[in-house]
C-alpha positions as CSV (number, residue, x, y, z in Angstrom):
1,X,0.0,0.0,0.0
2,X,1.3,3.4,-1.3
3,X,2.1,6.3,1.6
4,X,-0.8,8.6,1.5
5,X,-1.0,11.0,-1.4
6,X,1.1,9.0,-3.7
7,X,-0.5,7.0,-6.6
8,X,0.6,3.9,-7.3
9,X,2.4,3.3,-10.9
10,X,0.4,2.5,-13.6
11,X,2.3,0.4,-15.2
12,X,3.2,-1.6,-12.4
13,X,3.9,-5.3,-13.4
14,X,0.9,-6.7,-11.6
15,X,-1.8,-3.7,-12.7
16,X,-4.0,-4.7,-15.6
17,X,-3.0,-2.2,-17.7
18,X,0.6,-3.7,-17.8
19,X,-0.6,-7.1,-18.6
20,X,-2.6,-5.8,-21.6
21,X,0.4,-4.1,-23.3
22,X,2.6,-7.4,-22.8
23,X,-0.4,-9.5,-24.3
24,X,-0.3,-6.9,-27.3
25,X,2.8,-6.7,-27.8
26,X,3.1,-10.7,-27.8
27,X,0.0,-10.6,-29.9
28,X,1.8,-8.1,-32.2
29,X,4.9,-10.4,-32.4
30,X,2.7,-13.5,-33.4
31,X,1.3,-11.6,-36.0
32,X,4.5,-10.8,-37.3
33,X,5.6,-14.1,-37.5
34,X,2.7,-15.5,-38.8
35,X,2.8,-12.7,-41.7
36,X,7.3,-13.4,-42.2
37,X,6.0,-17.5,-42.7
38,X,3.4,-16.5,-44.8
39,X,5.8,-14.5,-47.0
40,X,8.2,-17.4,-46.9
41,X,5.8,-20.1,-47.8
42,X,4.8,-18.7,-51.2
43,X,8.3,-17.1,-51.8
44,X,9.6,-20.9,-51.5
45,X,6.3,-22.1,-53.3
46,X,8.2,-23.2,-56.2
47,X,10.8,-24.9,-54.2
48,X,8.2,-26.7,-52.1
49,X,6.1,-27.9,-55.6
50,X,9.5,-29.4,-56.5
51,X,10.5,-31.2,-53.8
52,X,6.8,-32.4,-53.1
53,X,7.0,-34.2,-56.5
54,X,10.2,-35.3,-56.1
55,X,9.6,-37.2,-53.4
56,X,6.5,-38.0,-54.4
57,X,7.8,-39.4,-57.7
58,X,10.3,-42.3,-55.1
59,X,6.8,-43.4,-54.0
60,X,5.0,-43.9,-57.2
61,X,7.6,-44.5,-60.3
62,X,8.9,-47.8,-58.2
63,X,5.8,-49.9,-58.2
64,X,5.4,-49.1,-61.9
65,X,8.9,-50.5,-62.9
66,X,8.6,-53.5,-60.8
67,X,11.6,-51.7,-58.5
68,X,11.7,-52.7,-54.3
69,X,14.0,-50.4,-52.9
70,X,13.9,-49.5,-48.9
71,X,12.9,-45.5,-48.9
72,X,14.1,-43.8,-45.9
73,X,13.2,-40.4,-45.9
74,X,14.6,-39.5,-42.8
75,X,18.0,-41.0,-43.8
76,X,19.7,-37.3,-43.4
77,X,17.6,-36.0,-41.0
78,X,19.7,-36.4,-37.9
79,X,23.3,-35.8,-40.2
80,X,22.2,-32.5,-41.1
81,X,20.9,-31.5,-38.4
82,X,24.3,-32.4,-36.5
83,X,26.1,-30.3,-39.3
84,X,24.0,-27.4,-39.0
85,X,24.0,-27.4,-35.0
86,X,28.1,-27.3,-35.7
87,X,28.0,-24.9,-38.3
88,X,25.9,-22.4,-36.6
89,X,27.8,-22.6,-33.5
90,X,30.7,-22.3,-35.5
91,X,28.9,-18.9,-36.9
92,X,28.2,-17.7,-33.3
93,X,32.1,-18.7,-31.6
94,X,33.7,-16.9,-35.1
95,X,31.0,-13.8,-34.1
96,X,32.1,-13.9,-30.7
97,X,35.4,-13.7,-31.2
98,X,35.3,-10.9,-33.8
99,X,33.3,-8.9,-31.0
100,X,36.1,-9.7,-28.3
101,X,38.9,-9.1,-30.5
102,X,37.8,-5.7,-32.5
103,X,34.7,-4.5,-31.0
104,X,35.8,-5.0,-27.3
105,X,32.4,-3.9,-25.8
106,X,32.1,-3.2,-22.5
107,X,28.9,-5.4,-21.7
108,X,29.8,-8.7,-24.1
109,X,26.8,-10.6,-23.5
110,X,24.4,-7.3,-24.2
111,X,26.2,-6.9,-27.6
112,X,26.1,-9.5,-28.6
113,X,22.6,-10.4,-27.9
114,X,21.7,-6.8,-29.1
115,X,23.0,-7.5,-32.0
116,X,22.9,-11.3,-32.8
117,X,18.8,-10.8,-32.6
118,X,19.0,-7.3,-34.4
119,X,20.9,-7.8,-37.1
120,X,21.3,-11.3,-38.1
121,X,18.8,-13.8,-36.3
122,X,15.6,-11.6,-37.4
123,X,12.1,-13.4,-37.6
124,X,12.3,-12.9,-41.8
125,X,16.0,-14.2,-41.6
126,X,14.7,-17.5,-39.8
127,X,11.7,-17.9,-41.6
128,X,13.1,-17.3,-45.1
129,X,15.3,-20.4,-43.8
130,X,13.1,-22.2,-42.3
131,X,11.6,-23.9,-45.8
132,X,15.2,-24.7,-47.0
133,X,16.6,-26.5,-43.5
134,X,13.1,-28.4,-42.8
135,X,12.5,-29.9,-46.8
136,X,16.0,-30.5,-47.9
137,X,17.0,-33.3,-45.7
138,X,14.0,-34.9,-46.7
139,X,15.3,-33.8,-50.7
140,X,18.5,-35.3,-50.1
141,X,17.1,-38.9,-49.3
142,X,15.2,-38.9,-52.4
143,X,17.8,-38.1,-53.7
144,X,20.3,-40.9,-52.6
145,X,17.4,-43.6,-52.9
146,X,16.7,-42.5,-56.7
147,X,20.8,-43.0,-56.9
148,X,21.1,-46.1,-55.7
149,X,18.0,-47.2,-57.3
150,X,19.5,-46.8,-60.5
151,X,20.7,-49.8,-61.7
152,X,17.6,-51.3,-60.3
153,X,15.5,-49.1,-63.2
154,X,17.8,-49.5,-65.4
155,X,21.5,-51.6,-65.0
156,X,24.7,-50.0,-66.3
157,X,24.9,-49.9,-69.9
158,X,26.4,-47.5,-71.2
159,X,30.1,-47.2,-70.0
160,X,31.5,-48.7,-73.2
161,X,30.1,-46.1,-75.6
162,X,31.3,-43.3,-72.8
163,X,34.6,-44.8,-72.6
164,X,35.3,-44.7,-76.8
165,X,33.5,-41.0,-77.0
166,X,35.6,-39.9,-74.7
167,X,38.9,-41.1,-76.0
168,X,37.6,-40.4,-79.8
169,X,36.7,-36.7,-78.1
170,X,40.3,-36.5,-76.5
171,X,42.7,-37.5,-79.7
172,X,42.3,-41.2,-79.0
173,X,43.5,-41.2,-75.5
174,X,41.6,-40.8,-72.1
175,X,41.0,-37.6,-70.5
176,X,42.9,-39.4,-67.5
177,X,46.2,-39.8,-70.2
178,X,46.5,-36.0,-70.7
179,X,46.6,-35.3,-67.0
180,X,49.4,-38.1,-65.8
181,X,52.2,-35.5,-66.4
182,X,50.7,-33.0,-64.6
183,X,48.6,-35.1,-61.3
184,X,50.6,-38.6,-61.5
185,X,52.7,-38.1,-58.5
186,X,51.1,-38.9,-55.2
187,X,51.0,-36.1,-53.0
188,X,49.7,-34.2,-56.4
189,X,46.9,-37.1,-56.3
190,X,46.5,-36.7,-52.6
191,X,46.1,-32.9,-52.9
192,X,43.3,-33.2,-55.6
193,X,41.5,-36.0,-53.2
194,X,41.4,-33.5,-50.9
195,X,39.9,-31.0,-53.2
196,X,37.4,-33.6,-54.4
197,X,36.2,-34.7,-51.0
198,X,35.5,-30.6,-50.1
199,X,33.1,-30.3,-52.2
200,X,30.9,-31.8,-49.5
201,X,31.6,-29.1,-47.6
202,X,31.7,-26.6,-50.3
203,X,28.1,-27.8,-51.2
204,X,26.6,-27.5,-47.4
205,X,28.8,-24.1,-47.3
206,X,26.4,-22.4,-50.5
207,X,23.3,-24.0,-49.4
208,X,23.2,-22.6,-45.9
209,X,24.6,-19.1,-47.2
210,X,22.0,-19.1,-49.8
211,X,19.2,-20.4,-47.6
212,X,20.0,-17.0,-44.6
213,X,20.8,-14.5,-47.0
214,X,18.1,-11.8,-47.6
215,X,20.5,-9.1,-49.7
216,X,19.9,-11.0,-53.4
217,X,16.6,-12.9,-53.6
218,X,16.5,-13.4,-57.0
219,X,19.9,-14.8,-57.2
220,X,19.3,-16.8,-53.8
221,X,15.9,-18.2,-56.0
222,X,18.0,-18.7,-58.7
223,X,19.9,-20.9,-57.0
224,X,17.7,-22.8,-54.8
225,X,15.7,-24.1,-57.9
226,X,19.1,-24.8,-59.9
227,X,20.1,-27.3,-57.2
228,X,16.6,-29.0,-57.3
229,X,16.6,-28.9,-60.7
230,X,20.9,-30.4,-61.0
231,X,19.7,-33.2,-58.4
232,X,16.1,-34.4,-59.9
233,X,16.6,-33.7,-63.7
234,X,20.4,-34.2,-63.9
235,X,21.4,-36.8,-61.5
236,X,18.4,-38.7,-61.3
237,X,16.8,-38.9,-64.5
238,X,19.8,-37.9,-67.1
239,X,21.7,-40.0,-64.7
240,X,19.6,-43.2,-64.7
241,X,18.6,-42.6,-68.2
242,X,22.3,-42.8,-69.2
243,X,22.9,-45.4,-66.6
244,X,26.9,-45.7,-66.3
245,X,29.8,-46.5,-63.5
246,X,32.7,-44.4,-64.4
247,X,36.1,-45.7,-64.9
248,X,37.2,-47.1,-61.8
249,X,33.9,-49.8,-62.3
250,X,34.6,-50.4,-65.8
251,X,35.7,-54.0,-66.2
252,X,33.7,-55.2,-62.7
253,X,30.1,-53.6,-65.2
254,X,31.0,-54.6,-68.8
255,X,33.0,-57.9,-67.9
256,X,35.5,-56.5,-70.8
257,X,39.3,-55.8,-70.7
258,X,40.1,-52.7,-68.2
259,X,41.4,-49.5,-70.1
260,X,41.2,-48.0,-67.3
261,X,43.6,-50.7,-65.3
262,X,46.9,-48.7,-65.3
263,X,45.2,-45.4,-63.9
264,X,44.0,-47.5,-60.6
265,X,47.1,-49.5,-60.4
266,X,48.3,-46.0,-60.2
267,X,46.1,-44.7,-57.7
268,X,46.4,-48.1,-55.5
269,X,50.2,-46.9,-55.3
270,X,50.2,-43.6,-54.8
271,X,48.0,-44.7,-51.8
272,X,51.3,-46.8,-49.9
273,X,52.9,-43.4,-50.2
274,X,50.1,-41.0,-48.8
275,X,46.2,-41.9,-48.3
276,X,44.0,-41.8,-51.5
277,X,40.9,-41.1,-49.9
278,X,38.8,-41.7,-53.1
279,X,40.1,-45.6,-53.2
280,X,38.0,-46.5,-49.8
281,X,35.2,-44.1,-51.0
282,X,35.0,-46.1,-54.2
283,X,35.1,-49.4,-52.2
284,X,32.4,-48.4,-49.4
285,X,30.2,-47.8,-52.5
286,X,30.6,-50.7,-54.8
287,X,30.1,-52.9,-51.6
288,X,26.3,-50.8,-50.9
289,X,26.0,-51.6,-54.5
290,X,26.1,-55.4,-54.2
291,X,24.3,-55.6,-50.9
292,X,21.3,-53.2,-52.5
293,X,22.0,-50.8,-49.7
294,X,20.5,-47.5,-49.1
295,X,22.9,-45.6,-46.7
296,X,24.3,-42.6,-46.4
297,X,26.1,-41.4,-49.7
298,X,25.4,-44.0,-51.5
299,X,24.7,-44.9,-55.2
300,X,26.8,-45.2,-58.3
301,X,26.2,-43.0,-61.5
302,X,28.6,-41.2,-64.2
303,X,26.7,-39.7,-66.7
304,X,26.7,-37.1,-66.1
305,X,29.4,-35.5,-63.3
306,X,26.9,-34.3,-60.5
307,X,30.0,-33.1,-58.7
308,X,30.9,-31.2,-61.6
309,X,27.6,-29.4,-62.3
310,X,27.0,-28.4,-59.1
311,X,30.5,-27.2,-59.0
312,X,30.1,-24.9,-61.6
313,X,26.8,-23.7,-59.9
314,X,28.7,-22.1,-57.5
315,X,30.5,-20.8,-59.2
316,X,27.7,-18.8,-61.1
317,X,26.2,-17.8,-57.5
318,X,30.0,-16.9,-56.6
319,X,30.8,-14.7,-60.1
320,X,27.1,-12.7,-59.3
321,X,28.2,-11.8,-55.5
322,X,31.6,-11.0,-55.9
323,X,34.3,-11.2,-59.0
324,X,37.1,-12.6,-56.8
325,X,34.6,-15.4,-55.0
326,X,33.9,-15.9,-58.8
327,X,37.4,-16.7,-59.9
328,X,38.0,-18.5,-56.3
329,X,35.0,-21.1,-57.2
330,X,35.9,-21.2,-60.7
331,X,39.3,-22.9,-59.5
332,X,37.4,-25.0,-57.1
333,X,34.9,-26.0,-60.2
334,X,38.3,-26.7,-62.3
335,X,39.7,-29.2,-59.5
336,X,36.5,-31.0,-59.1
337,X,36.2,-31.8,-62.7
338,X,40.1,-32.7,-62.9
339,X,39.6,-34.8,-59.9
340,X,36.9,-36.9,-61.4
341,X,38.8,-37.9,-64.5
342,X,42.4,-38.1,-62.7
343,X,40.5,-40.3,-59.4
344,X,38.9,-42.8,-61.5
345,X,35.1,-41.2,-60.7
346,X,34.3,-40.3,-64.5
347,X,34.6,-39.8,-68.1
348,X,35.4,-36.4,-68.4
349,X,32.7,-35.9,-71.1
350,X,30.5,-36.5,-67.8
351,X,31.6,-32.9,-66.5
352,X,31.2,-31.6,-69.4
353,X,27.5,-32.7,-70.2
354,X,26.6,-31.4,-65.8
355,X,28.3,-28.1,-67.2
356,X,26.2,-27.4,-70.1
357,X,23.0,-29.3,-68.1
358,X,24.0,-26.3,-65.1
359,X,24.1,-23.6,-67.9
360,X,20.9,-24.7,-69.5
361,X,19.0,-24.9,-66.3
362,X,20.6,-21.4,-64.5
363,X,20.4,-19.6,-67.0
364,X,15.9,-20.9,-67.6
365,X,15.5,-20.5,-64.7
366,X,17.2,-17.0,-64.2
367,X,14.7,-16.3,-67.6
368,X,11.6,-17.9,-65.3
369,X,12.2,-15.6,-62.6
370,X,12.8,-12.6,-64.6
371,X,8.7,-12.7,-65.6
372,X,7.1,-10.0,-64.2
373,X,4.2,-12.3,-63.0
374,X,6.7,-14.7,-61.0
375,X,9.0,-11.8,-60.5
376,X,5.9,-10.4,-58.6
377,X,4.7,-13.8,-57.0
378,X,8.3,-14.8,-55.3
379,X,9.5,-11.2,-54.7
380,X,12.7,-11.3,-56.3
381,X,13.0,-8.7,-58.6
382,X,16.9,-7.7,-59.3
């Protein structure tokens, strides 16, 4: 009870008045939510459509070619979401030690929850993500069921004719030949490997960049449907379409004499000198491959170079943001498609078919989203 004479505050935490303005203001923030998903959902409408019926497609186009194949479409679930825990808390420890180091502030933990939920974690931030982390796991194990379903629609039969364009394409001679001067030393060998086995991280790297940014939508739409479109159209139907095993599976698929012999034998010993990461890679597959197993990574396919087309995706995305993340990307595109010819993964006329697929598909797609109707529809006028 107030002295006498003095009113009590009015916006005491218990009076009703108070109460009111916090259940408005949380109302208020609801709203605001509700209206950032609502914005994301038919931004990423397009994205959803695809993924819907690409998943849908693993549940109806088996029956109809007589294909049993376990479909597990929570295989990635729990791997990505371990990888983006770890990448985000990478984001937040880099932050946080940008803020110690240059900032210096004299209230750290104010700061940087001032400006963590200011700036960067924003309701449209999260919800512009939101689509992209929940459906692409799911995407993903489509993905790798369609791939290792492939020889199940339709077995390998076309490495022979690969194997003679590309030596016809390249003066007689595997693309492979040509680079032994240059890559044929082991810890040359074991550098590319390294490069090769990035472009894991390289791919996760653009996909969560993409997925938060907010300054280039139509670029960051641009790219989103590009990757749908590389994974569905390019490595799942071109792919089982053109149903092939690459070099290092030649002989075990056509049963023929091994061209391709020398370059592992090659590879086998540059392994005794320094790890060839590829060689157990290659093995961990072709064993999934004769046991019908659907894991993690696994599936065999050539024609065309996924690895390469998505490759050179980025570095499109790279060459719009920045010139120098352009020509950095462009290097990385160059050692991915020298390090599936030189490691046994493919023909190298299976780059070049995922970099003219990539151009074909960017640059529709960039034509797509330049309509004024869709340009409208998903926001993402230049």
């Amino acid at each position: 009870m107030p002295p006498d004479g003095i009113a009590a505050p009015l916006t005491s935490a218990s009076s009703p008045l108070a109460a009111a303005s916090t259940d408005v203001a949380r109302m208020r923030w609801i709203a605001h939510v509700g209206a950032a998903l609502g914005r994301s959902l038919r931004i990423h409408s397009p994205f959803m459509a695809l993924v819907v019926l690409y998943v849908a497609a693993a549940f109806v186009l088996p029956p109809l070619f007589g294909v049993q194949a376990q479909f597990s479409p929570g295989l990635y679930s729990d791997v990505l979401l371990t990888v983006n825990a770890a990448f985000f808390a990478g984001l937040l420890l880099a932050y946080t030690s940008y803020v110690l180091i240059k900032v210096r502030p004299p209230r750290l933990t104010h700061y940087l929850w001032t400006e963590i939920t200011g700036r960067y974690v924003t309701v449209e931030r999260v919800c512009m993500a939101l689509p992209v982390f929940v459906l692409f796991p799911l995407f993903a194990s489509t993905f790798t069921y369609f791939k290792a379903a492939i020889p199940l629609f339709h077995p390998f039969a076309w490495d022979v004719r690969l194997a003679a364009w590309d030596a016809a394409l390249h003066g007689g001679h595997a693309a492979w030949e040509w680079l032994q001067p240059v890559f044929g030393y082991p810890y040359a060998t074991a550098l590319v490997t390294v490069f090769y086995h990035l472009w894991f991280f390289v791919t996760y790297g653009v996909l969560a960049w993409q997925a938060i940014s907010l300054s280039r939508p139509r670029l960051r739409m641009q790219y989103l449907l590009t990757t749908l479109l590389l994974w569905s159209l390019v490595g799942t139907l071109a792919a089982t379409s053109l149903s092939s095993a690459g070099p290092v599976y030649f002989a075990r698929v056509t049963g023929l004499p091994d061209p391709f012999a020398p370059l592992m034998a090659y590879l086998r010993q540059a392994n005794e000198m320094v790890p060839v990461l590829s060689l157990q890679v290659q093995d961990m597959l072709w064993q999934a491959y004769a046991g019908n197993g659907t894991e993690i990574g696994a599936g065999i396919s050539a024609m065309p170079s996924l690895h390469v087309a998505t490759s050179f995706s980025y570095m499109l995305v790279g060459f719009a943001v920045r010139r120098w993340l352009g020509i950095l990307l462009a290097g990385f595109a160059a050692l991915i498609l020298i390090g599936s010819v030189h490691l046994g993964w493919h023909y190298a006329i299976d780059g070049y078919a995922g970099i003219l697929c990539t151009v074909a598909i960017w640059f529709t797609v960039g034509w797509l989203l330049d309509r004024p109707a869709v340009a409208r529809l998903l926001r993402v006028a230049p």
